[in-house]
N, C-alpha and C positions, 0 to 999 in steps of 0.2 A: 756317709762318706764325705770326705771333706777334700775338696782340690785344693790346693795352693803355689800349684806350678806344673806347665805345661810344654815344651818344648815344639817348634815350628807347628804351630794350629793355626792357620792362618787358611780361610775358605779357598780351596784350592784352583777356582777360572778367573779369582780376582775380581769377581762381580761387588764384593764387599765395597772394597779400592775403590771401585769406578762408582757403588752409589755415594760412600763417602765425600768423593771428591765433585762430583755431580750434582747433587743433590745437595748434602748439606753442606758443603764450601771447603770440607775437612781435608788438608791434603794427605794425614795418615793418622790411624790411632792408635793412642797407647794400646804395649799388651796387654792389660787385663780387659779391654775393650774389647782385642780380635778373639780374646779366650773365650768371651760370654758372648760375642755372635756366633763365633764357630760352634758351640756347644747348643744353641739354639736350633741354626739351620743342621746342623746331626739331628739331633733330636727328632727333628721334622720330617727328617728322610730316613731315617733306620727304626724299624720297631726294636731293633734289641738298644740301644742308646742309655744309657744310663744318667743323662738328660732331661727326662722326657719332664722329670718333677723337679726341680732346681733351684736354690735360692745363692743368688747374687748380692754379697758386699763388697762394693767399692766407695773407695771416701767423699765426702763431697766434695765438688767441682771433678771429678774425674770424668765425666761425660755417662752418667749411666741409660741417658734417655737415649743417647745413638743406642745402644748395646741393644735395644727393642725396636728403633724406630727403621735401621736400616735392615734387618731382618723382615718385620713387616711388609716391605718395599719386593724382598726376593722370595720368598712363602706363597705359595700357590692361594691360602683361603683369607681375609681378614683378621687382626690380628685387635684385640680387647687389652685395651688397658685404662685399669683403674687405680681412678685419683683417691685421693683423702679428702683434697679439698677444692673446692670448686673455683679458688683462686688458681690451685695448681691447675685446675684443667684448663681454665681458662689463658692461662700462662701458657701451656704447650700448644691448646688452641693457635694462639697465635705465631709462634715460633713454625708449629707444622704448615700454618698457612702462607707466614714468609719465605719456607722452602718451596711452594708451588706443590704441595701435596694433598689434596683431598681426603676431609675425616668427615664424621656423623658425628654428635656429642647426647647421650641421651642423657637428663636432667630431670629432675619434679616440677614437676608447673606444667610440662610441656601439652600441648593439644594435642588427638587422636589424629589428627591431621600433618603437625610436624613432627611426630613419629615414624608417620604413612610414610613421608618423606625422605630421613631416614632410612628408613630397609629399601625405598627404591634405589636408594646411591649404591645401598651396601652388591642390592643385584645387581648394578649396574657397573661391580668393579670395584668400589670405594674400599680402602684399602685398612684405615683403621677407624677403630671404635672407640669413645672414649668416654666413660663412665665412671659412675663411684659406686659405693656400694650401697647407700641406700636405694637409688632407684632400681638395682638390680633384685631388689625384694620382690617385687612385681611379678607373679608367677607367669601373667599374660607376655611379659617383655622377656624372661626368659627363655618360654617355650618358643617365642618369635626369632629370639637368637640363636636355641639351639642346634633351628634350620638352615640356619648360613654360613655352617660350614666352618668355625671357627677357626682358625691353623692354629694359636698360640693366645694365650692370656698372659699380659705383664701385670705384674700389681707394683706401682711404683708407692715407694716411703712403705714398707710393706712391714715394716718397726711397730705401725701404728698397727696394727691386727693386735699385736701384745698391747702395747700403753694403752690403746682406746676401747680395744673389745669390750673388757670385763668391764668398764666406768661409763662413759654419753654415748660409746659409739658401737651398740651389740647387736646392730648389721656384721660388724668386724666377725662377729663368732660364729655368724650362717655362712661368711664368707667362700668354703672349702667344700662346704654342700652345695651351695648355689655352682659354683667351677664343677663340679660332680654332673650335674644337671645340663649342663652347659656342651660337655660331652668331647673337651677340648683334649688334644692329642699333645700339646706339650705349654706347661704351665712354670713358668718362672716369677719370682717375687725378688724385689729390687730394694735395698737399703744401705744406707751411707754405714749404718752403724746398728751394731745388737750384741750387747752381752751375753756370754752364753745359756744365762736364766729368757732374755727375751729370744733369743735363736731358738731355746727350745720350742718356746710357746709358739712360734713364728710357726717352726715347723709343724705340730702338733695341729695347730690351728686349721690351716691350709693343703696340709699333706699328711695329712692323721702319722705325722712323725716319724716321716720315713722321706727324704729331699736330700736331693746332694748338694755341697754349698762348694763355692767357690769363695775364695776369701781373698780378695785382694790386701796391697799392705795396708793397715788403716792409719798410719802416719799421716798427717800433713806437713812437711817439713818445711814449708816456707811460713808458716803460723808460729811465732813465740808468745808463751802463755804465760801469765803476772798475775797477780793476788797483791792487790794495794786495801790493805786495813782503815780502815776508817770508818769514823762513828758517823756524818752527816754523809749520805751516799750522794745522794744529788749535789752539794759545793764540791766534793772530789770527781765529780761526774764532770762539774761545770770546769775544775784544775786543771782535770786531765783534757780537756778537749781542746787548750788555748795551745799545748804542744803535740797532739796524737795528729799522727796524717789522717786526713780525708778525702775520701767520704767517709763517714763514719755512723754506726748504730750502734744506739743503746738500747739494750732490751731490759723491758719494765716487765717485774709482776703483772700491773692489771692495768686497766686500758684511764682509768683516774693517774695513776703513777705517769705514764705513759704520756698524755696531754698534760698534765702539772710537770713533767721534766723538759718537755717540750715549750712552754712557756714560760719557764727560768731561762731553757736558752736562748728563748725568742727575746725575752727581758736584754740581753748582754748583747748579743750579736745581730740583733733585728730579725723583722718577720722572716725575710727570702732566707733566713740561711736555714730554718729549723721547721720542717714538718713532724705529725704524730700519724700513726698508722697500727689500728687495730680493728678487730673482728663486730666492732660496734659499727664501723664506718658504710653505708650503702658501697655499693661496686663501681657507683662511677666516683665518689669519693676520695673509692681505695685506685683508680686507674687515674684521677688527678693526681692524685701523691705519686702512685710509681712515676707518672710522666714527667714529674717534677724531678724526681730523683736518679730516674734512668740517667740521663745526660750531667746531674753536676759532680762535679772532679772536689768541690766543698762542703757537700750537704751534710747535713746531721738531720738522720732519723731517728726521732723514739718510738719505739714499736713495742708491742707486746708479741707472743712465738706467731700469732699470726701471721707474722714478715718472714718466719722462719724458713715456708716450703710454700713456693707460688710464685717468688720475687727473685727473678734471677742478673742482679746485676753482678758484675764479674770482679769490678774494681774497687769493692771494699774495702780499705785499709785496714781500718779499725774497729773491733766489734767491742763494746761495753757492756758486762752485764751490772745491772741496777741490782737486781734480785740472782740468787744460786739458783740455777737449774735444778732439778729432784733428781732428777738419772741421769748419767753419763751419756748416753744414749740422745738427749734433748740436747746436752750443753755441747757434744762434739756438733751436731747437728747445727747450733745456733753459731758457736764459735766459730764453724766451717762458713757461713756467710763470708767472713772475709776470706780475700785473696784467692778466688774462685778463676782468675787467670792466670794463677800459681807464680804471682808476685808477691815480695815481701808482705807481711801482713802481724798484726799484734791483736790478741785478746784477752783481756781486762776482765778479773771477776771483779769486784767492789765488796768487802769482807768487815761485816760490824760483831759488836759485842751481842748483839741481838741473833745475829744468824746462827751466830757458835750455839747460840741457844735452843735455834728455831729451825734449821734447816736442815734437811735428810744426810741420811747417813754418808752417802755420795758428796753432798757439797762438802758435809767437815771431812773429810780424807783428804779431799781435794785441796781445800782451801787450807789446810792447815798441817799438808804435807811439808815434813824436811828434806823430800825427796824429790828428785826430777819428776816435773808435775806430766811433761810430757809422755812420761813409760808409766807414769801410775794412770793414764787416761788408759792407754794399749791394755794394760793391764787388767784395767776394769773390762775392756770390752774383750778378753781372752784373745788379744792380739800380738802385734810380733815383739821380741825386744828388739830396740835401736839404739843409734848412739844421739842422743840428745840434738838437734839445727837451731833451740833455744828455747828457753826456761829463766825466768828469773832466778831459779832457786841454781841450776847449773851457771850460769853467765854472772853468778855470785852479785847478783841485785836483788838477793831475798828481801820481800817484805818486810819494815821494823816491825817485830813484834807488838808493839803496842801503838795505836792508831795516833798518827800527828793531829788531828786536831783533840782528841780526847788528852794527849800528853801534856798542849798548850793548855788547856782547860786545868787538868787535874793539879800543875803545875801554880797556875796562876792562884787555884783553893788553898794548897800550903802554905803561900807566901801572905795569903791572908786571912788565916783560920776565922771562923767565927765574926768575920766583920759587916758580911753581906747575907741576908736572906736570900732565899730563891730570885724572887723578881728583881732586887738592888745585882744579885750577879752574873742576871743573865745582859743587865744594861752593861754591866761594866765588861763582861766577855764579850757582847757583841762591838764594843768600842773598840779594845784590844786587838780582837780576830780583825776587824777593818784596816787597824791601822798596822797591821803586820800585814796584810795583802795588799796593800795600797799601791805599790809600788807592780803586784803581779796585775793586777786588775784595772789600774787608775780608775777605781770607782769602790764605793761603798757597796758589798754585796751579800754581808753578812746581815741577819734577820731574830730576831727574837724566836723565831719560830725553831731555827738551826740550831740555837746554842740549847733550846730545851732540849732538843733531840738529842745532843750530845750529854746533857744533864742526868737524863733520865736512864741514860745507858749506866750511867757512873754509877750513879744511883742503884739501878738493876745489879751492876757489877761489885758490889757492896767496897767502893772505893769512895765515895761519900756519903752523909748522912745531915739530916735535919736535927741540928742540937735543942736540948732542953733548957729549963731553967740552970741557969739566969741569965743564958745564951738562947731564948727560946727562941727556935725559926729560921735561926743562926746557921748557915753550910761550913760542916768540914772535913776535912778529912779523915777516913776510919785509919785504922794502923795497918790494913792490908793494902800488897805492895801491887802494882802491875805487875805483869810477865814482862820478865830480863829477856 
């Protein structure tokens, strides 16, 4: 069964109201918020509820941690929610503790002693639990939970049972047997976004395939979505950030991309303006960098999906991606970082001759739509139609088909067929590229390193070639054209 609209559900003595506004500072919440608390607290108090098994989509930044945390608070037993990642927990960790709320956190490492500890809060009242799933493997930590009465299990990012189960993370697959065990009366799962290939799995996984879903809109309509082509990703990373509002992140493939994009911007803009942040970093590393970046209204971060679920700043402008996301699923996810206050907000794939090559089936749709990018994302995830709030391809600032610096490149080979070798053109192209940005940049920032990168594409893209005798070595152009 699929919900997607409810008329006056609103918990009826207002006790909602009063802890939203009490507790967490909220003075009201959106309806798809009052729908998936009402639907919770039923669930809790009717056996016939159709409830009781439940998966919740709403988009990111819509508030989906109230939707479990203020229920918790009016639920007669303890309510179990689990992370993916131990950033995130430790994230809510703290948000729960700035609201004056009392949790337990069970983790690996922990002593038999700060477990003890633990179950004494849990008997003594403490209202939530906060786990992941691999310590819930633990059949001893199980059976210790199943005696406390559990009211309600949240599985927040609950996407991740599909993308991670079946690959690093096949705790994800015991997941719905362990909740079995556990012996919990009503069990909801929490996600921004799921296709309807991963909703199945979601389902299947957790609820042997039988969950009612609630589908909020999955729009984000203060986020306009752009696909800027180019062959050097990192110089168009460094172009766009001299005008994108900040604060702003680019998300990098791998945590090497990630510090190397990081210290090109550091190179232009100085240390204080540019942190790097990924899963290689120790935890207080990674709590220097968020603290660094919580408060600046200018930062630029490069992150790898690390930053993706854990890091909840609100006023991102600007999201960059360095690399295409693989599923739709990741990149709304990633995308949705920005504009989390549902202020204006822009994100940036970066699209090479390499990725058309190289990237799943999801990026090239995407990236290489003639269509509103914003209803081919809905689309992919079996979501609503809308009318377009912005799109490059609608706002008619499509992408030039063919990458401006690889144009400037291929251009400058015609005009001189045969006269430079590899290394004689990549001196004379990086002069060129310099002294045509000179003026955006007041500084030399083009590199030997950039122009191969651009070379090689061309190259791959059988748009140049290395002549023979009695041209041997010689660069030129082949007679095929770019894309018009």
């Amino acid at each position: 069964m699929e919900q997607t609209q409810k008329q006056d559900t609103i918990f009826s003595d207002d006790e909602v109201r009063r802890v939203a506004q009490n507790v967490f500072r909220v003075p009201q919440l959106y309806p798809w918020q009052k729908l998936a608390v009402a639907n919770i607290l039923e669930a809790a108090g009717s056996e016939e509820s159709p409830y009781k098994r439940q998966i919740v989509l709403l988009p990111t930044g819509s508030g989906k941690s109230l939707c479990f945390l203020i229920p918790a608070l009016l639920l007669d037993g303890p309510t179990l929610i689990i992370y993916p990642l131990l950033a995130l927990m430790a994230d809510q960790e703290r948000h729960i503790r700035e609201a004056g709320i009392a949790s337990v956190t069970f983790r690996g490492g922990q002593t038999a002693e700060e477990r003890e500890a633990c179950f004494h809060q849990i008997a003594n009242g403490t209202k939530l639990i906060i786990a992941n799933p691999e310590v819930l493997q633990s059949a001893a930590l199980t059976e210790r939970l199943a005696r406390c009465r559990i009211a309600h299990v949240a599985i927040d990012e609950a996407h991740c049972v599909s993308e991670w189960g079946d690959s690093f993370r096949p705790s994800y697959l015991a997941l719905g047997g362990i909740i079995k065990k556990l012996h919990v009366p009503v069990v909801t799962a929490f996600t921004a976004t799921a296709s309807p290939r991963v909703l199945s799995r979601m389902s299947e996984l957790i609820f042997d395939g039988s969950a009612y879903i609630l589908r909020g809109k999955g729009d984000r309509p203060n986020i306009r979505y752009h696909v800027i082509n180019c062959y050097d990703k990192k110089k168009e990373a460094l172009r766009l950030s001299l005008t994108a509002e900040k604060p702003l992140l680019i998300f990098c493939g791998t945590r090497s991309k990630a510090e190397n994009m990081a210290r090109e911007l550091a190179l232009y803009y100085g240390e204080d303006a540019v942190r790097f942040y990924h899963a290689g970093l120790t935890r207080q590393e990674k709590s220097n960098i968020e603290r660094w970046f919580y408060p600046k209204t200018d930062g630029i971060l490069c992150a790898t999906v690390a930053f993706g679920m854990g890091v909840d700043k609100k006023d991102i402008r600007t999201v960059i991606h360095l690399e295409a996301s693989n599923t739709v699923e990741a990149y709304v996810q990633e995308a949705g970082r920005a504009g989390r206050d549902h202020g204006p907000a822009n994100a940036y794939l970066l699209w090479s001759f390499t990725d058309s090559q190289t990237a799943s089936p999801f990026a090239r749709r995407y990236a290489e739509s003639k269509t509103c990018r914003r209803q081919l994302l809905l689309d992919e995830l079996g979501a609503e139609k809308t009318v377009c709030s912005g799109c490059d391809i609608c706002m008619r600032h499509a992408p030039a088909p063919f990458a401006r610096d690889a144009g400037l490149a291929l251009s400058f080979i015609r005009s001189h067929r045969k006269l430079y070798d590899r290394m004689e053109l990549s001196e004379q192209l990086m002069r060129l590229f310099n002294r045509q940005d000179a003026a955006l940049y007041h500084a030399h920032i083009w590199e030997h390193s950039d122009i191969d990168c651009i070379l090689s594409q061309l190259k791959a893209a059988g748009l140049i070639h290395s002549c023979r005798f009695p041209w041997q070595g010689k660069i030129a152009p082949t007679g095929k054209r770019q894309a018009e």
